[in-house]
Structures are given as structure tokens and as C-alpha cells.
PyMOL Python script that loads the backbone (N, CA, C, O; Angstrom):
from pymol import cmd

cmd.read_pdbstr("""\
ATOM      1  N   UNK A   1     161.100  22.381 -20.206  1.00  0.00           N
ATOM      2  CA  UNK A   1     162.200  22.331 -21.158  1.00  0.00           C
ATOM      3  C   UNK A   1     162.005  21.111 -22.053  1.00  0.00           C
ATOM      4  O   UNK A   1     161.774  19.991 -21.596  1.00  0.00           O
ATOM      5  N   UNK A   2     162.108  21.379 -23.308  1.00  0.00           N
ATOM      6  CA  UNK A   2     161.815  20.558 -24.366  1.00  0.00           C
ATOM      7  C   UNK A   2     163.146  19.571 -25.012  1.00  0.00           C
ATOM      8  O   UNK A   2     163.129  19.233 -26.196  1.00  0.00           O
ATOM      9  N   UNK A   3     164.098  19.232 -24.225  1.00  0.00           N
ATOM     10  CA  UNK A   3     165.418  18.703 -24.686  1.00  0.00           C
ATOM     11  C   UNK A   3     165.115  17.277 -25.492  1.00  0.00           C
ATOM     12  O   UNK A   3     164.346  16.342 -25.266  1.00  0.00           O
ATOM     13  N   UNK A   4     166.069  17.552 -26.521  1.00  0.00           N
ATOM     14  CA  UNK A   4     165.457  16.054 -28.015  1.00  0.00           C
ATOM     15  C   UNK A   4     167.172  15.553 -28.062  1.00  0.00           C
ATOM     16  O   UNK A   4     168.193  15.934 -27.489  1.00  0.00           O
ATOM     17  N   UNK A   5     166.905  14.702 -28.877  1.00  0.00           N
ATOM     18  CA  UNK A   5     168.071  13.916 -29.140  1.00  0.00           C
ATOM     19  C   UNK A   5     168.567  14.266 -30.616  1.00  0.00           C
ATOM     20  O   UNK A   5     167.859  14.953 -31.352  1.00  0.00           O
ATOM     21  N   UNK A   6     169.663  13.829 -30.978  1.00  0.00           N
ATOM     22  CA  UNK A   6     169.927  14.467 -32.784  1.00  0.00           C
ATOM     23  C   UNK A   6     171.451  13.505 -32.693  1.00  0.00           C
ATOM     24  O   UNK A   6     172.466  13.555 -31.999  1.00  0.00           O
ATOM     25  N   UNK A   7     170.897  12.558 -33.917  1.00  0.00           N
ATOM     26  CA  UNK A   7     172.067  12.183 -34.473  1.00  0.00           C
ATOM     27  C   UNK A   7     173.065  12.958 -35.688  1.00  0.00           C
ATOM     28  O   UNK A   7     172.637  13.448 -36.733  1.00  0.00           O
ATOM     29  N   UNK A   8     174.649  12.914 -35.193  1.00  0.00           N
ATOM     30  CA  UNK A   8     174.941  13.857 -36.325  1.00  0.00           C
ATOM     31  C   UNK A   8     175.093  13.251 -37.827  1.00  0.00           C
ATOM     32  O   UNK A   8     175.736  12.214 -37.987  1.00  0.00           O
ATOM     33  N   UNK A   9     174.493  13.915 -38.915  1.00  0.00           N
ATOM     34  CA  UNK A   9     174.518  13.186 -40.445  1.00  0.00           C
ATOM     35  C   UNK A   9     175.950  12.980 -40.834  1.00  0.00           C
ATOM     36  O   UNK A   9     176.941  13.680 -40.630  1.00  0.00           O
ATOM     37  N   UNK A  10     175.756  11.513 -41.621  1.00  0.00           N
ATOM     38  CA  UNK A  10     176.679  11.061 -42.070  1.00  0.00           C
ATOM     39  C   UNK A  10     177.257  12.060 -43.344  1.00  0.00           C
ATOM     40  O   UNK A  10     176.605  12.477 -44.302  1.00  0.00           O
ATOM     41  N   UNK A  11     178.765  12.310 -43.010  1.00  0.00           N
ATOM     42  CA  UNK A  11     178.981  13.201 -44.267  1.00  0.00           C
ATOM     43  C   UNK A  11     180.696  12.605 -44.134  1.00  0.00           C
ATOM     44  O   UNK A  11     181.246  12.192 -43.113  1.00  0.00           O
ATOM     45  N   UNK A  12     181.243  12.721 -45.443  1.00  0.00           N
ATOM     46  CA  UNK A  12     182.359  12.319 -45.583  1.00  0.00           C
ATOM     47  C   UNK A  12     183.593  13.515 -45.189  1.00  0.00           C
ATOM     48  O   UNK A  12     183.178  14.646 -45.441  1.00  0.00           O
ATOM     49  N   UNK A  13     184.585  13.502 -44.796  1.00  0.00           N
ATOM     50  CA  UNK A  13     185.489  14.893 -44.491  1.00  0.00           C
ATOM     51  C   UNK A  13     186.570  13.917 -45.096  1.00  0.00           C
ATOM     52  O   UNK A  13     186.573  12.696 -45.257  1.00  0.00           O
ATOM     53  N   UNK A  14     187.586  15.015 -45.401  1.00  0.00           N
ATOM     54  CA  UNK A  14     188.974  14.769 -45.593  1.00  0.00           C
ATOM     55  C   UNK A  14     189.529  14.926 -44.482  1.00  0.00           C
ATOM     56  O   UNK A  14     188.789  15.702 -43.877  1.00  0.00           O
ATOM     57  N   UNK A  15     190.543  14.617 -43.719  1.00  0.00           N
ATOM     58  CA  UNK A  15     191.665  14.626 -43.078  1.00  0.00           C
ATOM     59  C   UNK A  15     193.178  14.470 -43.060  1.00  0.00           C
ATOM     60  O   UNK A  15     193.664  14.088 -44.125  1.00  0.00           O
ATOM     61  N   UNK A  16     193.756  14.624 -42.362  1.00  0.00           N
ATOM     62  CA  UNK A  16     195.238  14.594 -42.526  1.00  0.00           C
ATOM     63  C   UNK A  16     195.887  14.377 -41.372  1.00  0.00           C
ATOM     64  O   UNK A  16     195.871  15.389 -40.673  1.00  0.00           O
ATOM     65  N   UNK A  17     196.549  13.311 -40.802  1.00  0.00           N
ATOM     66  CA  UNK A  17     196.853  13.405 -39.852  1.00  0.00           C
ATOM     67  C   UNK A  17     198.396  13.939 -39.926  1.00  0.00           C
ATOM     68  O   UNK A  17     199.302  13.690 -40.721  1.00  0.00           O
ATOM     69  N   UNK A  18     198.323  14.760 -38.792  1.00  0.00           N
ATOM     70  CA  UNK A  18     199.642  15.726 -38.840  1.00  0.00           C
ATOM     71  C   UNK A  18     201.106  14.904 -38.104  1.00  0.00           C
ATOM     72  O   UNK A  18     201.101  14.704 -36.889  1.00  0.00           O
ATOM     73  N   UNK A  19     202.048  14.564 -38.772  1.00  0.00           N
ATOM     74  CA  UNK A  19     203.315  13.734 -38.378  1.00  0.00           C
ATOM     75  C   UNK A  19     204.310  14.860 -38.064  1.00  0.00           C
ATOM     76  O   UNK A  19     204.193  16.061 -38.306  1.00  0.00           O
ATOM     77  N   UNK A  20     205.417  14.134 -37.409  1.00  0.00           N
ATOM     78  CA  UNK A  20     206.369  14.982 -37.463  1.00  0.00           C
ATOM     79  C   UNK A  20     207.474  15.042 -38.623  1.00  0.00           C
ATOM     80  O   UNK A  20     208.512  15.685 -38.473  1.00  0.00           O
ATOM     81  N   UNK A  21     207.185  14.346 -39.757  1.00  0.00           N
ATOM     82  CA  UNK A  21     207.382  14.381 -40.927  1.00  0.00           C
ATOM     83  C   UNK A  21     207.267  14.900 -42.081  1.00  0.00           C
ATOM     84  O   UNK A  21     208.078  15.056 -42.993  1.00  0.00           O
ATOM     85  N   UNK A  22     205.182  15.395 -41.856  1.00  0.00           N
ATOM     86  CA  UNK A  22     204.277  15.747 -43.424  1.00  0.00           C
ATOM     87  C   UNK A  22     204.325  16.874 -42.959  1.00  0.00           C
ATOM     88  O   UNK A  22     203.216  16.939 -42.429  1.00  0.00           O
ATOM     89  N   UNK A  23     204.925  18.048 -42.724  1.00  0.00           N
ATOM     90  CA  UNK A  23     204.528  19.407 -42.611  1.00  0.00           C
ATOM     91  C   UNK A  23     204.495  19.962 -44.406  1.00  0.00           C
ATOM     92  O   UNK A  23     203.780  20.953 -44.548  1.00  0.00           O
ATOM     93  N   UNK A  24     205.003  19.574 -45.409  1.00  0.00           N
ATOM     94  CA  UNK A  24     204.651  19.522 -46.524  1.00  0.00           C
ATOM     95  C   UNK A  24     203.553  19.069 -47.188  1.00  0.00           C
ATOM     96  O   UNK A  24     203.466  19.718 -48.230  1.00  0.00           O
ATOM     97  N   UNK A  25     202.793  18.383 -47.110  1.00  0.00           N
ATOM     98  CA  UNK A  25     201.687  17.652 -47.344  1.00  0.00           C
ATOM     99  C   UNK A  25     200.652  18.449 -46.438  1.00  0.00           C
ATOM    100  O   UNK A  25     199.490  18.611 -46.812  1.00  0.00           O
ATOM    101  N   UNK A  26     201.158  18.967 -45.156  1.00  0.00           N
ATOM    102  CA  UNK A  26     199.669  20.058 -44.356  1.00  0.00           C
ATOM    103  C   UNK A  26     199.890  20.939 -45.387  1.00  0.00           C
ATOM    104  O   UNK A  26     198.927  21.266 -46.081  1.00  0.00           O
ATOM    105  N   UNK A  27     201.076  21.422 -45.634  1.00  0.00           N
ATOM    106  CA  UNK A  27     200.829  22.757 -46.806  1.00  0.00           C
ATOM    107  C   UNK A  27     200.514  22.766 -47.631  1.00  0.00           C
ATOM    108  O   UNK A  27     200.429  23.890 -48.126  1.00  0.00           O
ATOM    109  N   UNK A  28     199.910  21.155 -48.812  1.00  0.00           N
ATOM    110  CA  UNK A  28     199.226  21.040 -49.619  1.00  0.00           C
ATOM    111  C   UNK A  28     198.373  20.987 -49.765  1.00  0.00           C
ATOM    112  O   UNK A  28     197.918  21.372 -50.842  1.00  0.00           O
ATOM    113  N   UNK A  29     197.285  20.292 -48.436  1.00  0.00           N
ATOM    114  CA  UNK A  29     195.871  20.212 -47.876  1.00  0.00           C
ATOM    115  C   UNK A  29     195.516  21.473 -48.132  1.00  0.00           C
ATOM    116  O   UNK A  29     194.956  22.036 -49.073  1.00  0.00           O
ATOM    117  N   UNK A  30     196.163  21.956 -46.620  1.00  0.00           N
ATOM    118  CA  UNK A  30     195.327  23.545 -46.058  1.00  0.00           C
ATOM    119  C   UNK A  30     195.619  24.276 -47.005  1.00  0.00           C
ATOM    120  O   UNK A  30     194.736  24.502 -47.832  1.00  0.00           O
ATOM    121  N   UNK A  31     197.262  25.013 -47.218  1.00  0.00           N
ATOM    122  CA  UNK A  31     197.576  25.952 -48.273  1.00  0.00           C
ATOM    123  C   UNK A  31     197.622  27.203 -47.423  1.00  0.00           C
ATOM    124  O   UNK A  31     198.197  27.068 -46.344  1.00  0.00           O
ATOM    125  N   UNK A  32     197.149  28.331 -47.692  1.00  0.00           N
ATOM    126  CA  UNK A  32     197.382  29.572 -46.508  1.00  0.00           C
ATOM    127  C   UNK A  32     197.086  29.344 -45.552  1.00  0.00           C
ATOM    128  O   UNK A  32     197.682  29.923 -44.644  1.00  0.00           O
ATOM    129  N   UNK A  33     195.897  28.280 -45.173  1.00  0.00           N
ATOM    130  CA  UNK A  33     195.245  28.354 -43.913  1.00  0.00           C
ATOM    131  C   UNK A  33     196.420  27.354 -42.598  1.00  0.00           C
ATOM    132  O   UNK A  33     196.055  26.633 -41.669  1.00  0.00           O
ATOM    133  N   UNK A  34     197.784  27.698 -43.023  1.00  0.00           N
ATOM    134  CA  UNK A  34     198.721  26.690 -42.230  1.00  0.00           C
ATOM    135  C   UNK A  34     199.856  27.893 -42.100  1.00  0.00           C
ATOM    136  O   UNK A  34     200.084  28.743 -42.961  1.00  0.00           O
ATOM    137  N   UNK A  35     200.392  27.783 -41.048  1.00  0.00           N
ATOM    138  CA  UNK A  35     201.649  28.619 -41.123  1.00  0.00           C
ATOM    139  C   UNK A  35     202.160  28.073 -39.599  1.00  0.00           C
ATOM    140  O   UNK A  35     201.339  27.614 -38.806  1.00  0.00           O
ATOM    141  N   UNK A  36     203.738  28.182 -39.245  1.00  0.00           N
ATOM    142  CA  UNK A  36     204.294  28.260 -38.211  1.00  0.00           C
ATOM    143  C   UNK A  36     204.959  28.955 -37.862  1.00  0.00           C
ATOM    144  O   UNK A  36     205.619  29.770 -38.507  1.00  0.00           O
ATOM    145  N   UNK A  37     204.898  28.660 -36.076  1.00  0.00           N
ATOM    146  CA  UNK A  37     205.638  29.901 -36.004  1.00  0.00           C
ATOM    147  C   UNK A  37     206.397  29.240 -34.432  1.00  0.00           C
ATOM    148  O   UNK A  37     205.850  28.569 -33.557  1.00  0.00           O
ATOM    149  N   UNK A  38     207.689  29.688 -34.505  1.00  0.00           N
ATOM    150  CA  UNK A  38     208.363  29.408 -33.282  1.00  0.00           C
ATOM    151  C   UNK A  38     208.666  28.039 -32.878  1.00  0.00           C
ATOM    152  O   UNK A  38     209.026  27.619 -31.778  1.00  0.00           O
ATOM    153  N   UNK A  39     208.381  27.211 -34.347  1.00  0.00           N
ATOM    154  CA  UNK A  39     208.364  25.786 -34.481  1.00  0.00           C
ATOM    155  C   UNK A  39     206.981  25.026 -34.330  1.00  0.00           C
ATOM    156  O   UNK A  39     206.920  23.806 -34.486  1.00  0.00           O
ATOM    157  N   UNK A  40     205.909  25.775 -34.029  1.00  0.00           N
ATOM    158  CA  UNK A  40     204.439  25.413 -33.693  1.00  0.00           C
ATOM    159  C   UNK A  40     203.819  25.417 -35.030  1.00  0.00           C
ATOM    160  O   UNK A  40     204.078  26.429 -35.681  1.00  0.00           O
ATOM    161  N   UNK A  41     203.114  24.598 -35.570  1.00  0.00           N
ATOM    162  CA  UNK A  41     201.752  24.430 -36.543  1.00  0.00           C
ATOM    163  C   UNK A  41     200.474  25.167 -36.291  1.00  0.00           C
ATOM    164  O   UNK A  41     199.654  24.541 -35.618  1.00  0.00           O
ATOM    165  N   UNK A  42     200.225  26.038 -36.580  1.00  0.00           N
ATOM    166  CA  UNK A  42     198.652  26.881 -36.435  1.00  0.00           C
ATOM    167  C   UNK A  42     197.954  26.501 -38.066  1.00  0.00           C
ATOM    168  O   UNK A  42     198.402  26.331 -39.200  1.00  0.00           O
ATOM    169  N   UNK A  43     196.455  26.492 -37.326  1.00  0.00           N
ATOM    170  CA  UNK A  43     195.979  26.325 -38.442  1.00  0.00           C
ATOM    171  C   UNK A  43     194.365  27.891 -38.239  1.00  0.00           C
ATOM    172  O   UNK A  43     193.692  28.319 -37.302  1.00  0.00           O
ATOM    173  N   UNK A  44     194.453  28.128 -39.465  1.00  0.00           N
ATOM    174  CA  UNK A  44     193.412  29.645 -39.432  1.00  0.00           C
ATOM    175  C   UNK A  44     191.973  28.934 -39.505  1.00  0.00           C
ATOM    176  O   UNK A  44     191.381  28.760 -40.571  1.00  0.00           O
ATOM    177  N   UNK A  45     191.557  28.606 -38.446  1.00  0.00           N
ATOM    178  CA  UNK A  45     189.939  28.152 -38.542  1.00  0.00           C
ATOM    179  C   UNK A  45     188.950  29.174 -38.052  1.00  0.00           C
ATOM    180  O   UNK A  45     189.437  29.954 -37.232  1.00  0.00           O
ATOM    181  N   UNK A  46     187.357  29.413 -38.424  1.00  0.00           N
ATOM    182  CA  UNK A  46     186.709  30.113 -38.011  1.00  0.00           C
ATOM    183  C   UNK A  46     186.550  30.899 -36.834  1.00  0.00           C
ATOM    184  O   UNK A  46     186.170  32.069 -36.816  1.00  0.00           O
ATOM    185  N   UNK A  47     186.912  30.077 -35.682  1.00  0.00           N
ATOM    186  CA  UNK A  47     186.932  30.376 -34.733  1.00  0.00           C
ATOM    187  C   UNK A  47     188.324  31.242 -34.312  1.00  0.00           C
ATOM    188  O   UNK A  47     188.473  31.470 -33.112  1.00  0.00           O
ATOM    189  N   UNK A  48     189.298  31.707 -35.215  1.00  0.00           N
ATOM    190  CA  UNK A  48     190.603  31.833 -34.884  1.00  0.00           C
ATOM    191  C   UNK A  48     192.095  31.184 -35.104  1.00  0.00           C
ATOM    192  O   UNK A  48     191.887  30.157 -35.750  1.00  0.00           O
ATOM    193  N   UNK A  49     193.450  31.307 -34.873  1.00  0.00           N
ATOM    194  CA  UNK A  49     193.952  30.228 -34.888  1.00  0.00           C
ATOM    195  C   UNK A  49     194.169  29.589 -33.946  1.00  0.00           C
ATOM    196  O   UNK A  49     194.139  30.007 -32.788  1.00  0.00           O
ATOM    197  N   UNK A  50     194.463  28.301 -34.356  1.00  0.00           N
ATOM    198  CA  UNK A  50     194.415  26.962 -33.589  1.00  0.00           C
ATOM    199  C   UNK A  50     195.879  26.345 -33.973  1.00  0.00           C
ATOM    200  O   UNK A  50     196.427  26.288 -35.074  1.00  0.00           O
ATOM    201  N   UNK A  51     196.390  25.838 -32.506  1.00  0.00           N
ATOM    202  CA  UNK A  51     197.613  25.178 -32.460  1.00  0.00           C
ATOM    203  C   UNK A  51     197.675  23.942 -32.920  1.00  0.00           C
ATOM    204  O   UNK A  51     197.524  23.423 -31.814  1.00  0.00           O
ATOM    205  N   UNK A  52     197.768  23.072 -33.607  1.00  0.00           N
ATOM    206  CA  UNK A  52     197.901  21.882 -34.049  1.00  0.00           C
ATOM    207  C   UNK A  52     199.022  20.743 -33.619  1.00  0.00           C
ATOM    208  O   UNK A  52     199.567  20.369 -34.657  1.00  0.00           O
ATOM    209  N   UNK A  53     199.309  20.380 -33.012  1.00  0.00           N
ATOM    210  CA  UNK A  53     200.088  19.324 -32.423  1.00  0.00           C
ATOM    211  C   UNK A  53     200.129  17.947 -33.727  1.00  0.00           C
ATOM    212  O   UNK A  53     199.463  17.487 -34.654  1.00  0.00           O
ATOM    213  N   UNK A  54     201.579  17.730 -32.890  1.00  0.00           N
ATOM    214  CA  UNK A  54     201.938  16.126 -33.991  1.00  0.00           C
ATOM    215  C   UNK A  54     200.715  14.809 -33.199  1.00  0.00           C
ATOM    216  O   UNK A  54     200.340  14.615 -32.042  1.00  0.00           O
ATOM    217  N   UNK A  55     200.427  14.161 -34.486  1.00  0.00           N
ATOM    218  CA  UNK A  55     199.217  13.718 -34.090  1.00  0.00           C
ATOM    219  C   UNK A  55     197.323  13.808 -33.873  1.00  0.00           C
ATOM    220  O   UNK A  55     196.289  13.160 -33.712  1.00  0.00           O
ATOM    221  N   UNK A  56     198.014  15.348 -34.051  1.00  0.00           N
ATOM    222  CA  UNK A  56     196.151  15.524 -34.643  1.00  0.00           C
ATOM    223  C   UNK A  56     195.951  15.267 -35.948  1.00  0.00           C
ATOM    224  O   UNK A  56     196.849  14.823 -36.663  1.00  0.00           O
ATOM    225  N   UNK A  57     194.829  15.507 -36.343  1.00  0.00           N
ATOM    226  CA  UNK A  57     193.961  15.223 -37.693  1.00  0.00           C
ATOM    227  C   UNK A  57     193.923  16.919 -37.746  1.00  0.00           C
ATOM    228  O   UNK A  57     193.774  17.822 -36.923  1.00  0.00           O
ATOM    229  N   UNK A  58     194.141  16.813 -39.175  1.00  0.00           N
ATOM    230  CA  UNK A  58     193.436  18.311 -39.908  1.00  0.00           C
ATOM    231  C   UNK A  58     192.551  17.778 -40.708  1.00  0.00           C
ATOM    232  O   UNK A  58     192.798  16.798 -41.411  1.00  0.00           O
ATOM    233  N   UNK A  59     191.177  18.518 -40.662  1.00  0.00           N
ATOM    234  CA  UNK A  59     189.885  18.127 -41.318  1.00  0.00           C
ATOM    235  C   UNK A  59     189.917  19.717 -42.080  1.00  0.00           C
ATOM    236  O   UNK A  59     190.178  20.895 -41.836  1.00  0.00           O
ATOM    237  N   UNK A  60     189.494  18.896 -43.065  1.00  0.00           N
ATOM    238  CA  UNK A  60     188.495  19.993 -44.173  1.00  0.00           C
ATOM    239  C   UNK A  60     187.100  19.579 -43.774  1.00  0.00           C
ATOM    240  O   UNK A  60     186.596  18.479 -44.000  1.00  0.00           O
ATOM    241  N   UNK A  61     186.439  20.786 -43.038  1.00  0.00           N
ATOM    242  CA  UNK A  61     184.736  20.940 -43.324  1.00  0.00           C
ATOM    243  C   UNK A  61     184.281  20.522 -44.181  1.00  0.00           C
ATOM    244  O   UNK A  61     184.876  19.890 -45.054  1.00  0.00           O
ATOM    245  N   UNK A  62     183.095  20.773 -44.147  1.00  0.00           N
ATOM    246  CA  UNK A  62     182.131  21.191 -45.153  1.00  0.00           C
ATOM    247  C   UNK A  62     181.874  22.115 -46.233  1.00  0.00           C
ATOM    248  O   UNK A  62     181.463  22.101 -47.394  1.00  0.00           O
ATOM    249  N   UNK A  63     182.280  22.904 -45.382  1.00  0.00           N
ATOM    250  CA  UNK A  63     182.239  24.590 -46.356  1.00  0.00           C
ATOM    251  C   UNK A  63     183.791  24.916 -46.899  1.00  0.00           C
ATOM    252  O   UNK A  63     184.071  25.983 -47.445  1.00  0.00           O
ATOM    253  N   UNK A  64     184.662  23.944 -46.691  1.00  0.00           N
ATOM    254  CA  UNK A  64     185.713  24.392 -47.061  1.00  0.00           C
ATOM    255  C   UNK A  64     187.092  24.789 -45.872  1.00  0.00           C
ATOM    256  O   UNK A  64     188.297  24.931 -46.077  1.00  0.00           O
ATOM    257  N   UNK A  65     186.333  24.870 -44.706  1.00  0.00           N
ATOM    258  CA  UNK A  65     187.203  25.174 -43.649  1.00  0.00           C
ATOM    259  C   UNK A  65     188.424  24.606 -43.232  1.00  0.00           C
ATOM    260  O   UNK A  65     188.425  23.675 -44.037  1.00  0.00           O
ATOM    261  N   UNK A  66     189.399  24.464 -42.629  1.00  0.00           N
ATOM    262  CA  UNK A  66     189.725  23.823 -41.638  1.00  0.00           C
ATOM    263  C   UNK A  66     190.000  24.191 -40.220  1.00  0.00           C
ATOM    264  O   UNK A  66     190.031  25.301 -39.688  1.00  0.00           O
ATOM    265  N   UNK A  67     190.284  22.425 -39.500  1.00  0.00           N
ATOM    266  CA  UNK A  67     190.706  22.880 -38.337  1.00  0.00           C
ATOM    267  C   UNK A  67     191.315  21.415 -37.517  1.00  0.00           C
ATOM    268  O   UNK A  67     191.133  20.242 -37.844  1.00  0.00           O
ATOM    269  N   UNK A  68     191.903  21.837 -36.633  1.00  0.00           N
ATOM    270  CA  UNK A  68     192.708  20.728 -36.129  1.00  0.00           C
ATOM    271  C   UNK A  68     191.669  20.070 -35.062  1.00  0.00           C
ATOM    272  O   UNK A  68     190.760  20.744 -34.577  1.00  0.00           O
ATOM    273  N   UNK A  69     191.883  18.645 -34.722  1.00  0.00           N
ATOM    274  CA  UNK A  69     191.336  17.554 -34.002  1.00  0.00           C
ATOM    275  C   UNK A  69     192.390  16.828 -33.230  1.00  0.00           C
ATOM    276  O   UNK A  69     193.452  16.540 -33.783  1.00  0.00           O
ATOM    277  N   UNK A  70     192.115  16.457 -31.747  1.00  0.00           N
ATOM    278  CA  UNK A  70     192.691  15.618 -31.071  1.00  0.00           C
ATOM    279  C   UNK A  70     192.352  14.160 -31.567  1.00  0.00           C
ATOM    280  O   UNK A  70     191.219  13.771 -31.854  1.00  0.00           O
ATOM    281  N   UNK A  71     193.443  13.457 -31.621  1.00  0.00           N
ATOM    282  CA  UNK A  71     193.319  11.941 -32.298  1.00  0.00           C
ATOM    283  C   UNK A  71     191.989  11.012 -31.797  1.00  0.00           C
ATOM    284  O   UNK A  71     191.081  10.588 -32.512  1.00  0.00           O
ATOM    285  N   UNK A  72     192.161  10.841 -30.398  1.00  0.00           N
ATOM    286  CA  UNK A  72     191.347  10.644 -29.851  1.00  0.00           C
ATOM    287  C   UNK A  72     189.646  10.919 -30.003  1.00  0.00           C
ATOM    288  O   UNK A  72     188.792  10.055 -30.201  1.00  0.00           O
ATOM    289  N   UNK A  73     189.467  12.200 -29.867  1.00  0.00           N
ATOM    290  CA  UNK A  73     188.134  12.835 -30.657  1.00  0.00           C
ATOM    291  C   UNK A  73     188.015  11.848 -31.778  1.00  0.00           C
ATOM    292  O   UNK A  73     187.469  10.746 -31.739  1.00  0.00           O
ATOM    293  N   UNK A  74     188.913  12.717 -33.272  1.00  0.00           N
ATOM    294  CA  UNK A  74     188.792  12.060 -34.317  1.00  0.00           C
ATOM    295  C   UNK A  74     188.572  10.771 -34.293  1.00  0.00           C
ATOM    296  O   UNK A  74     187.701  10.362 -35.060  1.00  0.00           O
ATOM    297  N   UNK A  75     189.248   9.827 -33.466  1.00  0.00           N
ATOM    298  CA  UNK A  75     188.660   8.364 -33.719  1.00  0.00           C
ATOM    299  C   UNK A  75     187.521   7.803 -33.091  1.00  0.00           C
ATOM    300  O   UNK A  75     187.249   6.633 -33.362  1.00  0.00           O
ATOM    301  N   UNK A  76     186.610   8.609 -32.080  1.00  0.00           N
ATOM    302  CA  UNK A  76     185.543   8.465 -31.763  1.00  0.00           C
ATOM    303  C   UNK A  76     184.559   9.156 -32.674  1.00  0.00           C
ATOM    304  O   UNK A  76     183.386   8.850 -32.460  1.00  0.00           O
ATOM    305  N   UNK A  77     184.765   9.964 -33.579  1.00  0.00           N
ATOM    306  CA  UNK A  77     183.946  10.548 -34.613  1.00  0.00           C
ATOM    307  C   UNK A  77     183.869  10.174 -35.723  1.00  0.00           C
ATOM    308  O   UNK A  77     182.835  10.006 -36.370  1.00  0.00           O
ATOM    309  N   UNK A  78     185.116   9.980 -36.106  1.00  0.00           N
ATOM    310  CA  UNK A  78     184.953   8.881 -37.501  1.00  0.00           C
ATOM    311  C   UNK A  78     185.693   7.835 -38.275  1.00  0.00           C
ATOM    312  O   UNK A  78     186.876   7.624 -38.006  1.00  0.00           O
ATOM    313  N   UNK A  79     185.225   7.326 -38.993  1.00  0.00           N
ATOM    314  CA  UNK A  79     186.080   5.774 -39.321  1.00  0.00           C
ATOM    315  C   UNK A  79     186.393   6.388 -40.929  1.00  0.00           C
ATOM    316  O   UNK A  79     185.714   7.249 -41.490  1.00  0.00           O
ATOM    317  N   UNK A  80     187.302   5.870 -41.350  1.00  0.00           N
ATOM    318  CA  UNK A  80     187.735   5.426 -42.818  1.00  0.00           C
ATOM    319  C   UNK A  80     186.889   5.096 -43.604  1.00  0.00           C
ATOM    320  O   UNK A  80     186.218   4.116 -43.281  1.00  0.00           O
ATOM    321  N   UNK A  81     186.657   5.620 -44.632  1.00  0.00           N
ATOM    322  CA  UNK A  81     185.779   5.352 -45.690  1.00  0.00           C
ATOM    323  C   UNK A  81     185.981   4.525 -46.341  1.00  0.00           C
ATOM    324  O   UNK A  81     185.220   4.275 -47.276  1.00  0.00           O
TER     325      UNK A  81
END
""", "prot")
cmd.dss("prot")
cmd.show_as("cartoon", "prot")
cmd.util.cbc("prot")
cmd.orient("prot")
């Protein structure tokens, strides 16, 4: 087995961290890709939707996507530009 190492490339993302305040401002980010339901934040990412909690980060991809992040994650992945 041939296992290598790979750093991931530096690339800039947008984010948003989700308050219990900005649910207006997620709807300006994302736009359709946000809706609630039953008082919950989903967000429509590739993989499906995804529950979003107060306190995650919503990232815009690369390609345009989004999707929600645990804070935690997010601050081991990336810093402020």
C-alpha cells in the first residue's frame, strides 16, 4: 500500500457564522439554499440537507455550494483573512 501525505491548498471561503439573531443575513448569503422548518435552519448542500445549529459557520465552497460547519472544525481549518 502506497499511502502519501497531502496538504490541503490554501483557498479563501466565505463564511457566516450562524447567531441566534442573523437568520436574515443566512438568507442573504445562501438565498434558496436556506429554509426552516419547525424552528430548525437546514441548509441544501450536495450531499443533501443539513441541519445547521446556532453557532456553526455557513461556508460557500468553491463551486458555489454551501454547507454548514461545527465551530470547532471551522476554527481548526481556518483563520481570518
Amino acid at each position: 500500500m502506497n499511502i502519501k501525505q497531502y496538504v490541503k491548498k490554501p483557498i479563501i471561503i466565505h463564511a457566516l457564522e450562524y447567531t441566534s439573531d442573523n437568520l436574515d443575513d443566512v438568507y442573504k448569503f445562501v438565498g434558496d439554499k436556506a429554509y426552516t422548518s419547525n424552528g430548525n435552519l437546514f441548509i441544501k448542500t450536495l450531499e443533501g440537507d443539513h441541519r445547521a445549529s446556532i453557532g456553526d459557520y455557513i461556508i460557500k465552497g468553491i463551486k458555489g455550494e454551501f454547507y454548514p460547519c461545527k465551530p470547532d472544525i471551522f476554527r481548526m481549518t481556518y483563520d481570518e483573512a
